[in-house]
Gaussian input, Z-matrix of N, CA and C with variables (Angstrom, degrees):
# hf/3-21g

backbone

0 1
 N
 C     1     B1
 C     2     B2     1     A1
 N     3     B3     2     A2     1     D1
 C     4     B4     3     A3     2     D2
 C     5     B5     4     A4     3     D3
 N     6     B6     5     A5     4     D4
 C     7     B7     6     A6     5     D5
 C     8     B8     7     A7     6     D6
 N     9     B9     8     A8     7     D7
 C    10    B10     9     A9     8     D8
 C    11    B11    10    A10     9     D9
 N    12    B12    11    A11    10    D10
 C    13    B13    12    A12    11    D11
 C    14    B14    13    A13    12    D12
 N    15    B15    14    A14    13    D13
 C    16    B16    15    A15    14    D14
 C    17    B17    16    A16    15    D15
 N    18    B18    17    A17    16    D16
 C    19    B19    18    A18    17    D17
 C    20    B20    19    A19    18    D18
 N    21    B21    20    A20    19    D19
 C    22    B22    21    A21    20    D20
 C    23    B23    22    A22    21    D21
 N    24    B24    23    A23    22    D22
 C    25    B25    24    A24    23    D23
 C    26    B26    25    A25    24    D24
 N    27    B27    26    A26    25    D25
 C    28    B28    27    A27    26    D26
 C    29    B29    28    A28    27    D27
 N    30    B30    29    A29    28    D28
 C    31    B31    30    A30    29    D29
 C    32    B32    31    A31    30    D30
 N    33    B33    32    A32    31    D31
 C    34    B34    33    A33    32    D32
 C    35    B35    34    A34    33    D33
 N    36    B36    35    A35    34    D34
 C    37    B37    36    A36    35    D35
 C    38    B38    37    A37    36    D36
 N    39    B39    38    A38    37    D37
 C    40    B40    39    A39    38    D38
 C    41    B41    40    A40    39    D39
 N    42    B42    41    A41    40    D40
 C    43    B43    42    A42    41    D41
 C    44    B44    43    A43    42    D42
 N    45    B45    44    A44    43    D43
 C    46    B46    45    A45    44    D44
 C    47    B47    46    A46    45    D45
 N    48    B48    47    A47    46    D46
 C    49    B49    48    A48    47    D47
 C    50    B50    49    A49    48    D48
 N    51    B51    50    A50    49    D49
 C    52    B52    51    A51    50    D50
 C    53    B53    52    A52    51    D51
 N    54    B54    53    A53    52    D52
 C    55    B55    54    A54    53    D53
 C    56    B56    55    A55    54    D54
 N    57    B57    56    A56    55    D55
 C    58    B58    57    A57    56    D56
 C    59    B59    58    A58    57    D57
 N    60    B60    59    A59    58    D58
 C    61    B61    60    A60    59    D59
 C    62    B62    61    A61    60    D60
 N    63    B63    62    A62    61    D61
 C    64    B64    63    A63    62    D62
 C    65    B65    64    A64    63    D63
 N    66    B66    65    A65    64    D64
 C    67    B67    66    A66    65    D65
 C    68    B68    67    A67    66    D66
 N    69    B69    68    A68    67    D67
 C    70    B70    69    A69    68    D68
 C    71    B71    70    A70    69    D69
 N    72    B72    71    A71    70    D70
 C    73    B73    72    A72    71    D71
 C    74    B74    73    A73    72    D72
 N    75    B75    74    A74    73    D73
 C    76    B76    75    A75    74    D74
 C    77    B77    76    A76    75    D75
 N    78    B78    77    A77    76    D76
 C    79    B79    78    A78    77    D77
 C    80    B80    79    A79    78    D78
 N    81    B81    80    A80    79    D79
 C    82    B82    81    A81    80    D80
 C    83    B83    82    A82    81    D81
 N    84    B84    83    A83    82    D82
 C    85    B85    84    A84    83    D83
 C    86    B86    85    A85    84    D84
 N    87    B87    86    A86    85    D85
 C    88    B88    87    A87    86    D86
 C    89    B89    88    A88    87    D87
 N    90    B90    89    A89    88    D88
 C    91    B91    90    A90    89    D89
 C    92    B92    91    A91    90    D90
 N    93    B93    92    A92    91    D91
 C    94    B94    93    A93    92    D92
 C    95    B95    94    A94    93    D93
 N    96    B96    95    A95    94    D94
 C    97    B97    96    A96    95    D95
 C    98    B98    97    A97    96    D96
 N    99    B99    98    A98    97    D97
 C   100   B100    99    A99    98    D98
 C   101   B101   100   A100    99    D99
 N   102   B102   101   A101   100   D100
 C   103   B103   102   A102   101   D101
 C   104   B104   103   A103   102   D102
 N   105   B105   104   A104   103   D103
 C   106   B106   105   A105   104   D104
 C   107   B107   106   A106   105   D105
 N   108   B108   107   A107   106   D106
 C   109   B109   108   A108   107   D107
 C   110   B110   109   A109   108   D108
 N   111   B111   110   A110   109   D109
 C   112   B112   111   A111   110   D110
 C   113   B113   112   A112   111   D111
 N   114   B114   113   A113   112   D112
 C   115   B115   114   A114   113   D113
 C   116   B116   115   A115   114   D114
 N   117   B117   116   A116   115   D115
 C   118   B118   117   A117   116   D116
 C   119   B119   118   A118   117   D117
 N   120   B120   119   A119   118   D118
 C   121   B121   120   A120   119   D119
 C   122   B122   121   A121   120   D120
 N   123   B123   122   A122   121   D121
 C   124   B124   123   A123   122   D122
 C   125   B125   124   A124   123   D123
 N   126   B126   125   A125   124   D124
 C   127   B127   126   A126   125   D125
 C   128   B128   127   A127   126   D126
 N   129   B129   128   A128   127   D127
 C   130   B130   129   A129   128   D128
 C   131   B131   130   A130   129   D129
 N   132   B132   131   A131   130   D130
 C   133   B133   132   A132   131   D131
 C   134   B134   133   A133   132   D132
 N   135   B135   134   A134   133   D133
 C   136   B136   135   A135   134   D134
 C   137   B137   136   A136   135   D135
 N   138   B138   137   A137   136   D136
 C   139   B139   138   A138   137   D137
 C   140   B140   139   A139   138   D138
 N   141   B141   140   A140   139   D139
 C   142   B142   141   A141   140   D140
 C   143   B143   142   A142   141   D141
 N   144   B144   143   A143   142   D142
 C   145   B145   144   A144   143   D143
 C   146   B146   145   A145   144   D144
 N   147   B147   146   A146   145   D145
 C   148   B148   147   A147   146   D146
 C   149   B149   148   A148   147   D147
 N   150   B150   149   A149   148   D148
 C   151   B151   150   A150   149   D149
 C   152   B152   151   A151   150   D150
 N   153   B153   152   A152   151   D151
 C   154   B154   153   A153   152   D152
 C   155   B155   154   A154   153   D153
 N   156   B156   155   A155   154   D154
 C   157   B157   156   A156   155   D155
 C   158   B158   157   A157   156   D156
 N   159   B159   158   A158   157   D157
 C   160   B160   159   A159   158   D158
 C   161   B161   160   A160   159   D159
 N   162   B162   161   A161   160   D160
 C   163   B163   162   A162   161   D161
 C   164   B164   163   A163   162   D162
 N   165   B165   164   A164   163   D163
 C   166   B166   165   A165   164   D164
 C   167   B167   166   A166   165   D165

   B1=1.4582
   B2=1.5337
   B3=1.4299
   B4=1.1087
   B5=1.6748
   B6=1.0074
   B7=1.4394
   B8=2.2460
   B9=1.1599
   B10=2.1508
   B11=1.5430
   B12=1.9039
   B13=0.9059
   B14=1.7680
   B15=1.5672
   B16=1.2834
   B17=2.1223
   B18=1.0938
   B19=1.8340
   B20=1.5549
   B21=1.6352
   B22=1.4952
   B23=1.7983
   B24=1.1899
   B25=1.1609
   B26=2.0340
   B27=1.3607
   B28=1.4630
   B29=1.2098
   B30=1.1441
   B31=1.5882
   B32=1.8555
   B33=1.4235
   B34=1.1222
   B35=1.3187
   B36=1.3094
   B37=1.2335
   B38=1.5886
   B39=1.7077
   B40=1.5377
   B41=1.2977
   B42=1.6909
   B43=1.4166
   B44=1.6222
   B45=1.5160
   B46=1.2952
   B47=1.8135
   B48=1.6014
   B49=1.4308
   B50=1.4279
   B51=1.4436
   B52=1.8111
   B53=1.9392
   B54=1.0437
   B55=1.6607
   B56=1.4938
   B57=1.3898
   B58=1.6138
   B59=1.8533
   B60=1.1751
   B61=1.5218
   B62=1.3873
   B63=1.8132
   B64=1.3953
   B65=1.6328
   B66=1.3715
   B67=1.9135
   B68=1.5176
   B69=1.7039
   B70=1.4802
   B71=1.3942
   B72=1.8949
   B73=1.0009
   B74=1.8882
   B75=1.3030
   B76=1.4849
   B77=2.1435
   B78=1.8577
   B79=1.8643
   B80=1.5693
   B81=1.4044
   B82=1.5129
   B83=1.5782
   B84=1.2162
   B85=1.5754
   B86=1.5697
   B87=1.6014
   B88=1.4796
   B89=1.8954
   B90=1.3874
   B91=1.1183
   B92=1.3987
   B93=1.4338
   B94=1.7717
   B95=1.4679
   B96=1.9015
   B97=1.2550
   B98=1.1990
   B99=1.7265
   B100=1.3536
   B101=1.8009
   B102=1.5184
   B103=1.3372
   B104=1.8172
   B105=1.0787
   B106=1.6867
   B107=1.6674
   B108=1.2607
   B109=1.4989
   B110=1.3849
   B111=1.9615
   B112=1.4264
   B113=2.1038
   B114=1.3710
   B115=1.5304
   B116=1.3728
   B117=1.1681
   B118=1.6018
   B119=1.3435
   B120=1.7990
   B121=1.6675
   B122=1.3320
   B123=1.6423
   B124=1.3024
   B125=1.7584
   B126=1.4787
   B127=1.4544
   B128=1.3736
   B129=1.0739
   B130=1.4917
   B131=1.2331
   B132=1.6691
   B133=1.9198
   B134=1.0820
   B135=1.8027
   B136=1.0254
   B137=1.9321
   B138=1.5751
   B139=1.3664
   B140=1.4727
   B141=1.6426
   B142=1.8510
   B143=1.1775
   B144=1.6281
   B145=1.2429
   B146=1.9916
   B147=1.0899
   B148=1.7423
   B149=1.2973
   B150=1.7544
   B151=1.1947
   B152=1.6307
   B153=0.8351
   B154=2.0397
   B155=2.0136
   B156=1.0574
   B157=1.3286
   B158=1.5111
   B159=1.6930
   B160=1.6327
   B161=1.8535
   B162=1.0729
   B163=1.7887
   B164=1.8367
   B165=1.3499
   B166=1.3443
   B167=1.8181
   A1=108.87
   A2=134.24
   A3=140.58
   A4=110.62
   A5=113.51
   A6=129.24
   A7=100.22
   A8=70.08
   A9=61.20
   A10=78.03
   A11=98.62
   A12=112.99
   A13=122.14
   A14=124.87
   A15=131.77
   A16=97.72
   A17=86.61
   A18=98.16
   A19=128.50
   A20=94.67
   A21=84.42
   A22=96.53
   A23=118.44
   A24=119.42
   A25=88.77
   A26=106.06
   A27=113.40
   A28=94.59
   A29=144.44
   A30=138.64
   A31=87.38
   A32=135.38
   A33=111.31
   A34=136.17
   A35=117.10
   A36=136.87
   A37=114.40
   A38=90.01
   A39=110.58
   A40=105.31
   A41=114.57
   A42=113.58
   A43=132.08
   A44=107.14
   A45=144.98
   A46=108.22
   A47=85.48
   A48=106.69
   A49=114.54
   A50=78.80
   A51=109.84
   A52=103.24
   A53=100.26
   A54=69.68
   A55=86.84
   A56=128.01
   A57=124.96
   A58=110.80
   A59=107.01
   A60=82.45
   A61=119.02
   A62=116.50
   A63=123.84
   A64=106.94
   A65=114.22
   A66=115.87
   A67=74.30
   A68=143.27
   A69=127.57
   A70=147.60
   A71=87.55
   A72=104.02
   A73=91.72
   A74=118.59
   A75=106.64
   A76=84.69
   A77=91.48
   A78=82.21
   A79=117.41
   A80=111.10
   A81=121.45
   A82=97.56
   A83=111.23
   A84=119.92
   A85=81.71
   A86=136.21
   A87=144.81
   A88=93.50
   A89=120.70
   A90=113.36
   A91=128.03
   A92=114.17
   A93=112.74
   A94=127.54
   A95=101.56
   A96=103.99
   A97=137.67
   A98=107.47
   A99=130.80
   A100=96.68
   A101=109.71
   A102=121.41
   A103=85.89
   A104=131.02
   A105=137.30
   A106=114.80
   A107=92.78
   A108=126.44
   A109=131.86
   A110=93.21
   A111=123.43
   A112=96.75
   A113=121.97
   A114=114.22
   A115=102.49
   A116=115.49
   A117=135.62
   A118=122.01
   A119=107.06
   A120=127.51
   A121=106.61
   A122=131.21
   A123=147.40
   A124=101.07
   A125=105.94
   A126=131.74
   A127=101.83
   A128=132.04
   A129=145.82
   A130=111.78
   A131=106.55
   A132=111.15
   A133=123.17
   A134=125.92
   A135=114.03
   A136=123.57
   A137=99.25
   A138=120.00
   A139=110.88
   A140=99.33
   A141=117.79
   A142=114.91
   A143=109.59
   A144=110.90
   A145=98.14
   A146=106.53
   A147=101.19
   A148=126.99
   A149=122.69
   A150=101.56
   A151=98.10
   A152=125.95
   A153=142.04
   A154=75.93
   A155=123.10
   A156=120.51
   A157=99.95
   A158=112.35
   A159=130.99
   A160=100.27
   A161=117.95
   A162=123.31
   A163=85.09
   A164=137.74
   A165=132.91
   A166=113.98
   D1=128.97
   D2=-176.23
   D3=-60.01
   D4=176.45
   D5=-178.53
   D6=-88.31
   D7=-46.25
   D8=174.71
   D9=-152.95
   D10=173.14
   D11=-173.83
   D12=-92.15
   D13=163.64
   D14=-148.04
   D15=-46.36
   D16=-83.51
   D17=159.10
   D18=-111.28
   D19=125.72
   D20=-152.53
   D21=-104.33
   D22=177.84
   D23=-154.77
   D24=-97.96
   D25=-170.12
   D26=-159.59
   D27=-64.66
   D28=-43.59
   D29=-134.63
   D30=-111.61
   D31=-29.30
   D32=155.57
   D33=-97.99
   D34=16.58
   D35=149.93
   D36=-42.17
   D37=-64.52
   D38=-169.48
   D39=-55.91
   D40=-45.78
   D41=-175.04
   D42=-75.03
   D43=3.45
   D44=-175.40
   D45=-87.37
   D46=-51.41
   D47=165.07
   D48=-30.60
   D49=-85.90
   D50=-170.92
   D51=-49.17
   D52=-17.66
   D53=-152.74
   D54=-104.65
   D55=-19.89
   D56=153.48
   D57=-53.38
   D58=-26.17
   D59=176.85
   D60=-94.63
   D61=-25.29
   D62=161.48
   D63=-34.85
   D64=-54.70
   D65=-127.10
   D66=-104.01
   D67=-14.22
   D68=176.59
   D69=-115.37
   D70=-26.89
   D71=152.71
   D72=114.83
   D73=-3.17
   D74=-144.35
   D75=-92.89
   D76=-168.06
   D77=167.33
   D78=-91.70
   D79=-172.36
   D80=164.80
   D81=-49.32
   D82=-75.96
   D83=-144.29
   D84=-54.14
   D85=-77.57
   D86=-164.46
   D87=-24.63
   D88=-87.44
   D89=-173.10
   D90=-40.33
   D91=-45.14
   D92=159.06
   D93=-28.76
   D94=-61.62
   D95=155.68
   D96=-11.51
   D97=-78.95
   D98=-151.84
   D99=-75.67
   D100=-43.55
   D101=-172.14
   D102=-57.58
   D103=-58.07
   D104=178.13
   D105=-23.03
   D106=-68.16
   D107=179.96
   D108=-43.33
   D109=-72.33
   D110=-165.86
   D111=-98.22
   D112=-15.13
   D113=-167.38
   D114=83.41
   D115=-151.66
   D116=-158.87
   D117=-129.25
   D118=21.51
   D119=177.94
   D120=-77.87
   D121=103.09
   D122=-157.08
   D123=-46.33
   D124=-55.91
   D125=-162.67
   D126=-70.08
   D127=-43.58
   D128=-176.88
   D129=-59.41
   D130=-69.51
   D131=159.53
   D132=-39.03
   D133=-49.91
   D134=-168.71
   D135=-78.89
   D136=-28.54
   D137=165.59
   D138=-31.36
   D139=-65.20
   D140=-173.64
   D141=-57.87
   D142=-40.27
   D143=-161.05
   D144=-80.28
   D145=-64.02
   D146=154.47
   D147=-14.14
   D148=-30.94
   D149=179.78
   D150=-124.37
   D151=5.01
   D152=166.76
   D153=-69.44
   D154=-76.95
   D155=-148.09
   D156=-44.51
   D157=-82.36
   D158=166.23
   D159=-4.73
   D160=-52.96
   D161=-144.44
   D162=-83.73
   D163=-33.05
   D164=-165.44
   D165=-69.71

């Protein structure tokens, strides 16, 4: 069973949000992005967001 679901609706979006910026460190808007970009693949976000952070 995945960590959240394929596309998640507004309110787990948000919570998708939040918990990419808890567990990385990056901003709201950055994770929106990536969630934009990359979809809702846990490992993928967190990968990007890992190296969005490093690059600041």
């Amino acid at each position: 069973m995945p960590d959240v679901p394929e596309k998640p609706d507004g309110e787990g979006r948000v919570g998708l949000i939040q918990r990419l910026v808890k567990e990385t460190g990056i901003t709201e808007v950055e994770a929106l992005d990536l969630i934009t970009v990359l979809g809702v693949n846990w490992s993928s976000l967190v990968r990007e967001a890992r190296l969005l952070r490093t690059k600041r």
